[in-house]
Biopython code that builds the backbone (N, CA, C, O; Angstrom):
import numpy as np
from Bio.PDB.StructureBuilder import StructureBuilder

atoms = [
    (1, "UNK", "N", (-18.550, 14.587, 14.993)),
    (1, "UNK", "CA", (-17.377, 13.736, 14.939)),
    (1, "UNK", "C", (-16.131, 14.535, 15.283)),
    (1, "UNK", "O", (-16.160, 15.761, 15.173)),
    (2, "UNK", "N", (-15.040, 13.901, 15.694)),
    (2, "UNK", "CA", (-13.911, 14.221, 16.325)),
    (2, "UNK", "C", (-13.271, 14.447, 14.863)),
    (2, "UNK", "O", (-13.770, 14.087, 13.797)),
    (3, "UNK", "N", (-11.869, 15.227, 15.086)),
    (3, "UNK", "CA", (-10.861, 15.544, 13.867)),
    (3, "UNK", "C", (-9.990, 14.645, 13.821)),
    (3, "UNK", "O", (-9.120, 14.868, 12.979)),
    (4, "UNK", "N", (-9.765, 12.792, 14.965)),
    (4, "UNK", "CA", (-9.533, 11.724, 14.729)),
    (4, "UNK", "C", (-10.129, 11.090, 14.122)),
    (4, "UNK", "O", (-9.467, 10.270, 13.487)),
    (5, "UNK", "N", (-11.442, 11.045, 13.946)),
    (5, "UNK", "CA", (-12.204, 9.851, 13.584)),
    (5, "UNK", "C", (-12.161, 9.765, 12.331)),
    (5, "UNK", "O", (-12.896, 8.964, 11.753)),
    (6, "UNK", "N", (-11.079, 10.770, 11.482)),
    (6, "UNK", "CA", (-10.943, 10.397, 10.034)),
    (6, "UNK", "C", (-9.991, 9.298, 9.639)),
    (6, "UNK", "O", (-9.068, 9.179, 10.445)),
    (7, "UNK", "N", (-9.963, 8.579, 8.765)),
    (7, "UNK", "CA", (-9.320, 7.242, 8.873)),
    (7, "UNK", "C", (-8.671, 7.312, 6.840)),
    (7, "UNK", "O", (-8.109, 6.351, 6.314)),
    (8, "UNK", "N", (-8.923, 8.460, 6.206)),
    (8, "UNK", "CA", (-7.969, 8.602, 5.715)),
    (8, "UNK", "C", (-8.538, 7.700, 4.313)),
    (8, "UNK", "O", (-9.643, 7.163, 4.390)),
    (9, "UNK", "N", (-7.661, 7.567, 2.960)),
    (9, "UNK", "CA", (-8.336, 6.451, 2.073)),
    (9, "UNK", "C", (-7.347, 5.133, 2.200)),
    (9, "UNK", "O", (-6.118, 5.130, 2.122)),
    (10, "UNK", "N", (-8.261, 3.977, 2.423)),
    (10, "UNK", "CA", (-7.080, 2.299, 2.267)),
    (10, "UNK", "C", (-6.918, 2.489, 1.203)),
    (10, "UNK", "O", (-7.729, 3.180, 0.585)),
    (11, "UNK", "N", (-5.891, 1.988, 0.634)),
    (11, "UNK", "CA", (-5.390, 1.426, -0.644)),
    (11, "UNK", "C", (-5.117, -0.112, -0.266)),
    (11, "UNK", "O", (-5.206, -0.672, 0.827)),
    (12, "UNK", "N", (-4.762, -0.602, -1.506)),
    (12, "UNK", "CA", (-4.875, -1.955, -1.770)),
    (12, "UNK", "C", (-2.835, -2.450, -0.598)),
    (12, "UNK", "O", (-2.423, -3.480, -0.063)),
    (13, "UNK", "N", (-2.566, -1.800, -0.673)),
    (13, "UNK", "CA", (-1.107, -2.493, -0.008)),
    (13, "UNK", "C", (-1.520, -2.134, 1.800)),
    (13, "UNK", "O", (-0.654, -2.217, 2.671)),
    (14, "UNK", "N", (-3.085, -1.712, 2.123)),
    (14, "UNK", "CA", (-3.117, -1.931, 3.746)),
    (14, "UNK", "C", (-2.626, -0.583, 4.208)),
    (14, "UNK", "O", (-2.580, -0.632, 5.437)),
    (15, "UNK", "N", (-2.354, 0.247, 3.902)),
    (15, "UNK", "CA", (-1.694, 1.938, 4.138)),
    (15, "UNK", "C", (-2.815, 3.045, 3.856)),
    (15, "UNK", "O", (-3.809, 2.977, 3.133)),
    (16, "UNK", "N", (-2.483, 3.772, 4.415)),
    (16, "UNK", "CA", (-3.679, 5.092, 4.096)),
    (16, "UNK", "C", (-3.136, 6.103, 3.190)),
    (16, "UNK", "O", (-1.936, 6.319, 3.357)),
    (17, "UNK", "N", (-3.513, 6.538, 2.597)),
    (17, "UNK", "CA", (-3.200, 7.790, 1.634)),
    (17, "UNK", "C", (-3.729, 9.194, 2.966)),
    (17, "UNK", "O", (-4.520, 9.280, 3.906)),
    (18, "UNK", "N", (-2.604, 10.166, 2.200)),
    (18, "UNK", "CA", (-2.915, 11.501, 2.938)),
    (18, "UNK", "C", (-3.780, 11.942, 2.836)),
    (18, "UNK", "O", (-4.376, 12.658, 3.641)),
    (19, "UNK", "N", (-4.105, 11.577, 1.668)),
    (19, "UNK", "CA", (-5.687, 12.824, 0.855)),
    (19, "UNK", "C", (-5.847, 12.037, -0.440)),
    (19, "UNK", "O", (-5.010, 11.352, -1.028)),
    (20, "UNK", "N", (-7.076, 12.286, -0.737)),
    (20, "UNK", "CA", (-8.073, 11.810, -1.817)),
    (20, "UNK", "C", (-6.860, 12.677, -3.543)),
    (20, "UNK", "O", (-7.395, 12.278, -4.577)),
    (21, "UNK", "N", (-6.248, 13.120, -3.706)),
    (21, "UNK", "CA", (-5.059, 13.980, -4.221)),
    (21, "UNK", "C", (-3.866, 12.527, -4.658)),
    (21, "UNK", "O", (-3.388, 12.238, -5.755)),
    (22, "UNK", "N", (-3.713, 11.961, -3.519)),
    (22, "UNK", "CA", (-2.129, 11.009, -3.541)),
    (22, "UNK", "C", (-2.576, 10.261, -4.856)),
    (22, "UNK", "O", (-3.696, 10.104, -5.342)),
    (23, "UNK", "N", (-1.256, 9.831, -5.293)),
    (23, "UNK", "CA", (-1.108, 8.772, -6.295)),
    (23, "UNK", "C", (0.273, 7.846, -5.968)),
    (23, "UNK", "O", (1.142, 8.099, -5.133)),
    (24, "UNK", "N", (0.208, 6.849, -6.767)),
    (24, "UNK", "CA", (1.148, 5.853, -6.697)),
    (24, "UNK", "C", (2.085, 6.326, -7.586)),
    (24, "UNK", "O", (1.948, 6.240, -8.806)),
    (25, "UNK", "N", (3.473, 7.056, -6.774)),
    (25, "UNK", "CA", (4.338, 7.078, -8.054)),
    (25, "UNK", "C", (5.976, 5.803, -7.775)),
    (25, "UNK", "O", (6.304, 5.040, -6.866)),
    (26, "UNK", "N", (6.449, 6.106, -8.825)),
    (26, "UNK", "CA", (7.446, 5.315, -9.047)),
    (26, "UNK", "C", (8.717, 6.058, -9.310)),
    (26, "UNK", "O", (8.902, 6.885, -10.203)),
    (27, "UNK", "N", (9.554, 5.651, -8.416)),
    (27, "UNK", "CA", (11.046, 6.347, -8.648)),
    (27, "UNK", "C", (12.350, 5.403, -8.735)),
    (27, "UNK", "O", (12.145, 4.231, -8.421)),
    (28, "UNK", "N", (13.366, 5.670, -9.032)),
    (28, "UNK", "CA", (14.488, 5.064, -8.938)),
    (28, "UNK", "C", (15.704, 5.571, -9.062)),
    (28, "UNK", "O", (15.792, 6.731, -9.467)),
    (29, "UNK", "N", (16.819, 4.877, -8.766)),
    (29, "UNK", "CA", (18.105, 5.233, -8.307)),
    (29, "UNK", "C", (18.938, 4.126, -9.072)),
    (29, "UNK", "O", (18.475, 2.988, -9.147)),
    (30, "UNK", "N", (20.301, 4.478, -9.710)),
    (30, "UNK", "CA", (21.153, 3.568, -9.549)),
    (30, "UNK", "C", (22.511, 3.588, -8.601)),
    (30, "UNK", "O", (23.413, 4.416, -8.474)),
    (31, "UNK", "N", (22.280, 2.456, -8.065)),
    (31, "UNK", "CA", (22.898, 1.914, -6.570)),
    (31, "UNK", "C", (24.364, 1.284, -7.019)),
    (31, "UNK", "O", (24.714, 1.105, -8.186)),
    (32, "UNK", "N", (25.108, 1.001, -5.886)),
    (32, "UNK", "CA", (26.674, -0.057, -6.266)),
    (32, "UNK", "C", (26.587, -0.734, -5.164)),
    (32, "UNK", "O", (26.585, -0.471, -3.961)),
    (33, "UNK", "N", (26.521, -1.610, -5.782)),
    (33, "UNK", "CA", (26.547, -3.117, -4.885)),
    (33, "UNK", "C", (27.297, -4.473, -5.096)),
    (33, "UNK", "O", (26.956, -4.742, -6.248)),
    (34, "UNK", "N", (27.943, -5.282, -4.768)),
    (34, "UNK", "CA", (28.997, -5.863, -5.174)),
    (34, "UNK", "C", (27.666, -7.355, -5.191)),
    (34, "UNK", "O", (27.995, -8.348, -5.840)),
    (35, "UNK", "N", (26.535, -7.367, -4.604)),
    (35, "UNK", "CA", (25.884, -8.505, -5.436)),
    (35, "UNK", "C", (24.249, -7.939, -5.094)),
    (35, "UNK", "O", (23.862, -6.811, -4.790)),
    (36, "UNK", "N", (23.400, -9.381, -5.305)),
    (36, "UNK", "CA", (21.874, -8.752, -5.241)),
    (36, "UNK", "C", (21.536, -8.966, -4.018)),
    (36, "UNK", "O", (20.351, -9.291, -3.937)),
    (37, "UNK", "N", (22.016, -8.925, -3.138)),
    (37, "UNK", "CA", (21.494, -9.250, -1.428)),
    (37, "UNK", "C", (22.235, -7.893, -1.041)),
    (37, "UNK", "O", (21.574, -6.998, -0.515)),
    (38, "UNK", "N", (23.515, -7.733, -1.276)),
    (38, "UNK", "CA", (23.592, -6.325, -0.885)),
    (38, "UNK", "C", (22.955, -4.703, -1.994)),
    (38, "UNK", "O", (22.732, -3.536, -1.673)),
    (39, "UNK", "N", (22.903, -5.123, -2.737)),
    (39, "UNK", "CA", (21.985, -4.340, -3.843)),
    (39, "UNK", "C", (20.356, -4.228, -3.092)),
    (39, "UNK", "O", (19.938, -3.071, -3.138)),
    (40, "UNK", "N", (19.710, -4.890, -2.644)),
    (40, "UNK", "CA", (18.609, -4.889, -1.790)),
    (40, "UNK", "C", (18.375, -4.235, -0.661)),
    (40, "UNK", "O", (17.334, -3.656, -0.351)),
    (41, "UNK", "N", (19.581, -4.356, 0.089)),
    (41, "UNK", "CA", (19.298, -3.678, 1.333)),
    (41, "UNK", "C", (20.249, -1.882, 1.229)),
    (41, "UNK", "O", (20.182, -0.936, 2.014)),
    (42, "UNK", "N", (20.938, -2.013, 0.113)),
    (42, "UNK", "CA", (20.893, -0.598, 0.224)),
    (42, "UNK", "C", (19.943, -0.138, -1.111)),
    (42, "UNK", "O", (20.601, 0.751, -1.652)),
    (43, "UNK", "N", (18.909, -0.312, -1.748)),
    (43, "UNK", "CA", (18.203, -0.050, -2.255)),
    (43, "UNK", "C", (16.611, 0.182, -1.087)),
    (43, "UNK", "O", (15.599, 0.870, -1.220)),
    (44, "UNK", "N", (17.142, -0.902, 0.153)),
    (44, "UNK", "CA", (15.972, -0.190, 0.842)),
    (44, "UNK", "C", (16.313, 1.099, 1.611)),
    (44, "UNK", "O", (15.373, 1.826, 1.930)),
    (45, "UNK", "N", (17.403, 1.404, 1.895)),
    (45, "UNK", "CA", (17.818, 2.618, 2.531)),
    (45, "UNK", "C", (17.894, 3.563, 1.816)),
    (45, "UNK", "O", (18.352, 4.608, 2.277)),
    (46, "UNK", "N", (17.433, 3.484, 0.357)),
    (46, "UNK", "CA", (17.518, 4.462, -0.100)),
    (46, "UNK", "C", (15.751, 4.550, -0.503)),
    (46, "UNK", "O", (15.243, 5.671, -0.527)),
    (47, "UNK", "N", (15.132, 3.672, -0.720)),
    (47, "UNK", "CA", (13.673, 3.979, -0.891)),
    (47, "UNK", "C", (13.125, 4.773, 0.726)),
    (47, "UNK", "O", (12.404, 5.762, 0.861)),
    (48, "UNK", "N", (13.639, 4.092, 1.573)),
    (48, "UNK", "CA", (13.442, 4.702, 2.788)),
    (48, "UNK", "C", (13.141, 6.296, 3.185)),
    (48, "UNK", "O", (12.381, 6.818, 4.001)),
    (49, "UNK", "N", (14.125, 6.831, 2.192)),
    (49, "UNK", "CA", (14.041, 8.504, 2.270)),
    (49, "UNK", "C", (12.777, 8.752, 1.331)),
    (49, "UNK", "O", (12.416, 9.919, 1.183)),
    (50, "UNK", "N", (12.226, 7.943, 0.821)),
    (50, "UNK", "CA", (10.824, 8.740, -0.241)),
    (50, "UNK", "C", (9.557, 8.033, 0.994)),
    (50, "UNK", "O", (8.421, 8.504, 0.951)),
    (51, "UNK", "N", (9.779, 7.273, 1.700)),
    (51, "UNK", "CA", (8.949, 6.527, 2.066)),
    (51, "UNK", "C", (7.806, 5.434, 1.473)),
    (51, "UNK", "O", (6.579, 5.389, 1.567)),
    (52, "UNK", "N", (8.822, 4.564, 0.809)),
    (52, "UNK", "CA", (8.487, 4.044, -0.298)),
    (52, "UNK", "C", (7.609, 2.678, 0.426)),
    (52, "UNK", "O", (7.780, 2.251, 1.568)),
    (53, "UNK", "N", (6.659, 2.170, -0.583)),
    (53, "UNK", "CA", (5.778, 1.405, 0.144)),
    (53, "UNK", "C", (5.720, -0.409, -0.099)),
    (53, "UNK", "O", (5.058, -1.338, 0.362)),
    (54, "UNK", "N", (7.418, -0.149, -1.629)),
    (54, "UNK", "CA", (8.292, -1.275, -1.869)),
    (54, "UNK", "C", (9.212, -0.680, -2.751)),
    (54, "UNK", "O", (9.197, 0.409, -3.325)),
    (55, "UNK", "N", (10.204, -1.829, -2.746)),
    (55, "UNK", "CA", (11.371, -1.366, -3.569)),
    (55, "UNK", "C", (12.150, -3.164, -4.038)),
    (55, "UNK", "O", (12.419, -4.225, -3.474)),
    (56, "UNK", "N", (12.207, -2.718, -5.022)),
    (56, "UNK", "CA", (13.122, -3.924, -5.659)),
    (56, "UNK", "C", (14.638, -3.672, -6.575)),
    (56, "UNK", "O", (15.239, -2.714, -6.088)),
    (57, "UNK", "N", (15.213, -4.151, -7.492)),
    (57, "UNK", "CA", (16.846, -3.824, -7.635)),
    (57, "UNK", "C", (16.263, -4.790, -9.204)),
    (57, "UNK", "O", (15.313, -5.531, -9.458)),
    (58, "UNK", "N", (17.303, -4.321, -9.866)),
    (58, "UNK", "CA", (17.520, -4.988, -11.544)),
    (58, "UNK", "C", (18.996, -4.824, -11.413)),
    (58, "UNK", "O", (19.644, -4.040, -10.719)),
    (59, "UNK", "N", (19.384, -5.787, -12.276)),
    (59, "UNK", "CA", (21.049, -5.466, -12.603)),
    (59, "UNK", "C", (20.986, -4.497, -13.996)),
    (59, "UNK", "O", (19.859, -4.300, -14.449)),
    (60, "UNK", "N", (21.951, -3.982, -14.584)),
    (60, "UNK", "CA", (22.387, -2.588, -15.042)),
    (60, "UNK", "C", (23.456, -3.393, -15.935)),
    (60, "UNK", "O", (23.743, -4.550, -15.629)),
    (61, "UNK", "N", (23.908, -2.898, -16.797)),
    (61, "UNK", "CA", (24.932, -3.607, -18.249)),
    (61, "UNK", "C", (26.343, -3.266, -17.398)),
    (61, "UNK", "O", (27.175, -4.162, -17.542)),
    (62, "UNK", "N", (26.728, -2.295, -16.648)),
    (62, "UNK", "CA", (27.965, -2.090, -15.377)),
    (62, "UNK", "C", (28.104, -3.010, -14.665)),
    (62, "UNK", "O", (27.110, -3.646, -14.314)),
    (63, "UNK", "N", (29.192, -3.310, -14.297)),
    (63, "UNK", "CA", (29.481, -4.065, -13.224)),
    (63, "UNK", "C", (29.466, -3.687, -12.036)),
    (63, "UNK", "O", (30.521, -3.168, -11.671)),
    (64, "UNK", "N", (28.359, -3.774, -11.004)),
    (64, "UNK", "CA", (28.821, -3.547, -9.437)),
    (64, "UNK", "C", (27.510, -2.588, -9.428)),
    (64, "UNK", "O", (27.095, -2.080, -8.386)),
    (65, "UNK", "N", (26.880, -2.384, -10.741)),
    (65, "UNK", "CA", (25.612, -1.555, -10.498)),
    (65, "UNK", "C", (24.075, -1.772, -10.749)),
    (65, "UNK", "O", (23.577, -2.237, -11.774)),
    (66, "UNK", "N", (23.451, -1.368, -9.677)),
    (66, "UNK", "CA", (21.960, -1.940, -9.837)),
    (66, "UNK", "C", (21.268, -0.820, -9.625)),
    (66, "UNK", "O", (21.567, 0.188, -8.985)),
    (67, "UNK", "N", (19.522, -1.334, -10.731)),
    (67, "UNK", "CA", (18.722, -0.381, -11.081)),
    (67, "UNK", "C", (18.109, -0.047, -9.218)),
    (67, "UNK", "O", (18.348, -1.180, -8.801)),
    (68, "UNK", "N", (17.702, 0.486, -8.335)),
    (68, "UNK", "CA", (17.146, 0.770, -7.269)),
    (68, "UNK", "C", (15.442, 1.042, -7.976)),
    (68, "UNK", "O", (15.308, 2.089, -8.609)),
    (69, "UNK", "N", (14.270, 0.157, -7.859)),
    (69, "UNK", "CA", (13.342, 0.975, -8.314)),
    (69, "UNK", "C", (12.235, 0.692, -7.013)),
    (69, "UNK", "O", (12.130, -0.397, -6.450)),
    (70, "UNK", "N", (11.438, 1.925, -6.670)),
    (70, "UNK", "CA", (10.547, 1.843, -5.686)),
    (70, "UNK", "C", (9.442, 2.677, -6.083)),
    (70, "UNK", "O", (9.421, 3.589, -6.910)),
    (71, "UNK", "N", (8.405, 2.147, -5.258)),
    (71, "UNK", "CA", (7.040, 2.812, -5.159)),
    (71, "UNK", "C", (6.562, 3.603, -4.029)),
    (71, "UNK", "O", (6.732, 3.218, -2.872)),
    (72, "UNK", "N", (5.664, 5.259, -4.473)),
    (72, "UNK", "CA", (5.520, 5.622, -2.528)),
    (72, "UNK", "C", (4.411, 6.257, -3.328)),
    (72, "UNK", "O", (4.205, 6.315, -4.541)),
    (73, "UNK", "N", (3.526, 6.882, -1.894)),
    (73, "UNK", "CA", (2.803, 7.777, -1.933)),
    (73, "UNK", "C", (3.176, 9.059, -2.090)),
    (73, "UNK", "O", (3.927, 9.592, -1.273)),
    (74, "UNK", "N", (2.402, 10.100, -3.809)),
    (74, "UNK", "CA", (3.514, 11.420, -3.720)),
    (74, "UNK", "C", (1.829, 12.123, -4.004)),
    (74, "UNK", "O", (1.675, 13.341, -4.094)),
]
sb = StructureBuilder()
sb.init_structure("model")
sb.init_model(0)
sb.init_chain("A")
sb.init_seg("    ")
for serial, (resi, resn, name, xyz) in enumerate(atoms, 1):
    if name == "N":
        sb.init_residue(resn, " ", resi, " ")
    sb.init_atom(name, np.array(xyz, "f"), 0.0, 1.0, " ", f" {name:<3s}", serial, name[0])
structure = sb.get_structure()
């Protein structure tokens, strides 16, 4: 066999893991956003840098601030 023909492990979200090693971790950020549509899309620009495989937003007891929480392969 070729050193392509490895195809890596599926996981359940359709993505491959690097190695039999990866796990699902969970991280987060708190973001400022003046509502939850813009709280979203810079919560995805910021999951973006972990290479996160989702990300969602909570509101925070502050005004103008939201929880950023995402999931990636670490």
């Amino acid at each position: 066999m070729g050193w392509f023909s490895w195809g890596g492990t599926s996981n359940e979200m359709g993505e491959y893991l690097p190695d039999d090693e990866a796990t699902l971790q969970e991280g987060s950020e708190i973001i400022e956003a003046k509502n939850k549509e813009s709280a979203r899309e810079e919560c995805k620009d910021v999951a973006s840098q972990y290479d996160a495989v989702s990300s969602d937003v909570e509101e925070t007891d502050q005004d103008n601030t939201w929880n950023c929480k995402f999931k990636f392969w670490g």
